[in-house]
C-alpha positions in Angstrom: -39.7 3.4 76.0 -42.1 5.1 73.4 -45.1 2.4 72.6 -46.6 2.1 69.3 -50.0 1.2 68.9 -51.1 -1.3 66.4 -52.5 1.1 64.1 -49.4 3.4 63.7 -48.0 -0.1 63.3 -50.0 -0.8 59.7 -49.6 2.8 58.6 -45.5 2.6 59.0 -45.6 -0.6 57.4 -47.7 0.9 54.5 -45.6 3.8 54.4 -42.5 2.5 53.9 -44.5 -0.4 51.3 -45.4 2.8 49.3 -42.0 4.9 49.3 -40.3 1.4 48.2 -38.5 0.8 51.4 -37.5 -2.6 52.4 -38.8 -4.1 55.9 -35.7 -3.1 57.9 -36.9 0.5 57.3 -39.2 2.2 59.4 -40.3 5.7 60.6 -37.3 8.0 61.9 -37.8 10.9 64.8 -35.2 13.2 65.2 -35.1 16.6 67.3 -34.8 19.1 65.4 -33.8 23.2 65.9 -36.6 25.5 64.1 -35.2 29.2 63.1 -36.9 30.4 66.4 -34.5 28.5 68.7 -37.3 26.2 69.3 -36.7 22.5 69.4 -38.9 20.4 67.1 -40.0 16.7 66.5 -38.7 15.7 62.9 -40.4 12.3 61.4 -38.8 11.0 58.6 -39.5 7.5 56.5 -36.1 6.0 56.6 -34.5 2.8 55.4 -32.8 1.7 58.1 -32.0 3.5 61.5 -29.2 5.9 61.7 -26.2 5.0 63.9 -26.4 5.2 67.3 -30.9 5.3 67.4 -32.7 3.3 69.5 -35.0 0.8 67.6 -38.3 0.2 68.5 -39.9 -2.6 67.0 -44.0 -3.1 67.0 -45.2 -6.8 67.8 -46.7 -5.9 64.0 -42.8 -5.4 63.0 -42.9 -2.1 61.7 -39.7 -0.2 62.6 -39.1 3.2 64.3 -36.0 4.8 64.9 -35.3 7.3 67.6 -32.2 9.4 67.7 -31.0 9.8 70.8 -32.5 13.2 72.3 -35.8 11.9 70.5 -35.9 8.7 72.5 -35.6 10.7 75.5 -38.2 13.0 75.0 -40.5 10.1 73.5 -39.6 7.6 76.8 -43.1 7.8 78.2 -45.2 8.4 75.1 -47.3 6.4 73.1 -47.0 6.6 68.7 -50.9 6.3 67.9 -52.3 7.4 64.7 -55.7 9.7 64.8 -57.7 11.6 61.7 -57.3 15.2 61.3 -60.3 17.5 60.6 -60.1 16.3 56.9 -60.5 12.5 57.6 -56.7 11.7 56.7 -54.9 9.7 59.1 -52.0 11.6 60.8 -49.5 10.1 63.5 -49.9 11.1 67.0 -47.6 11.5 70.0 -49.8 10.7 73.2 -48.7 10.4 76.7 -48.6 6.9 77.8 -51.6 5.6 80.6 
């Protein structure tokens, strides 16, 4: 099951504070088909998970969704969230261990 480290914890939480979304929303992936027949990770800030995702909740209690092919491919991963070459925070998909 995907982990979620404490820091992509706060920055879900403060996303979903900033967009106005209640604390049963959380961050949503979803796989997604890009116009080159390539299948892509879609995040989304939702405001509550769409039926039939699997909810992950952080011992922080931010929320994140996966949809089903999503949860698979995100079984052994960790959600972390690192700074890009600018210095802005960005959330990262790592392999778990």
């Amino acid at each position: 099951m995907l982990a979620v480290t404490e820091a992509a914890a706060e920055a879900i939480s403060a996303l979903t504070a900033q967009g106005g979304i209640q604390q049963e929303g959380g961050l949503r992936f979803a796989m997604q088909n890009e116009a080159d027949s390539q299948t892509a990770l879609a995040l989304t800030v939702a405001p509550a998970p769409a039926e039939g995702d699997q909810v992950v909740t952080a011992d922080e209690g931010a929320n994140v969704f996966l949809e089903e092919q999503a949860a698979d491919f995100l079984s052994d991963k960790v959600l972390d969230v690192q700074p890009d070459a600018e210095g802005q925070l960005t959330f990262a998909v790592l392999q778990q261990g």
